[in-house]
C-alpha positions, 0 to 999 in steps of 0.5 A, a space after each residue: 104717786 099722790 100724797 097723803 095729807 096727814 092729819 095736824 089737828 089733836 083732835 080729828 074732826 068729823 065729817 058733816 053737812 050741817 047748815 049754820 049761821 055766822 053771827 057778829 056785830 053785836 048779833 046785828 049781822 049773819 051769814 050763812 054757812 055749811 059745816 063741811 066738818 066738825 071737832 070739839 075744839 073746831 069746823 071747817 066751814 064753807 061759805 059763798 065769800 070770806 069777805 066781810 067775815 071778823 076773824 072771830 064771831 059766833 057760829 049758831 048750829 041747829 038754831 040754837 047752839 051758840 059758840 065763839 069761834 076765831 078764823 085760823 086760815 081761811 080760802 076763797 070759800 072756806 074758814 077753819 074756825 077753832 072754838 074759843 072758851 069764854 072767860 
């Protein structure tokens, strides 16, 4: 019989396919990424490589959005990323 994998986050997060941008270096360097899903306080982000990736950056939503993320686990091709608030 298959586990279930049982939620751990305080907040479930949504699916979604949402095309999105990694931005760090002072804004000089970007990757592109897939929001796979998404929560108020944090994504699953799916990208072609982890290499090369800090483990906090920006990520931009829609062009626009602009939030401070910081790497909780990442996997060959993915990144959890919880939301950081700026002081």
């Amino acid at each position: 019989m298959a586990e279930i994998e049982t939620e751990k986050r305080g907040v479930p997060r949504r699916t979604t396919l949402k095309s999105g941008k990694i931005v760090f270096n002072a804004g000089r360097s970007t990757i592109d990424c897939t929001v796979r899903n998404l929560s108020p306080k944090g994504a699953k982000l799916l990208v072609n490589s982890v290499v090369g990736i800090p483990e906090t950056f920006d990520l931009v939503l829609d062009g626009h959005s602009r939030q401070p993320c910081r790497i909780i686990w990442r996997r060959l091709k993915e990144i959890g990323v919880e939301f950081r608030t700026e002081h």
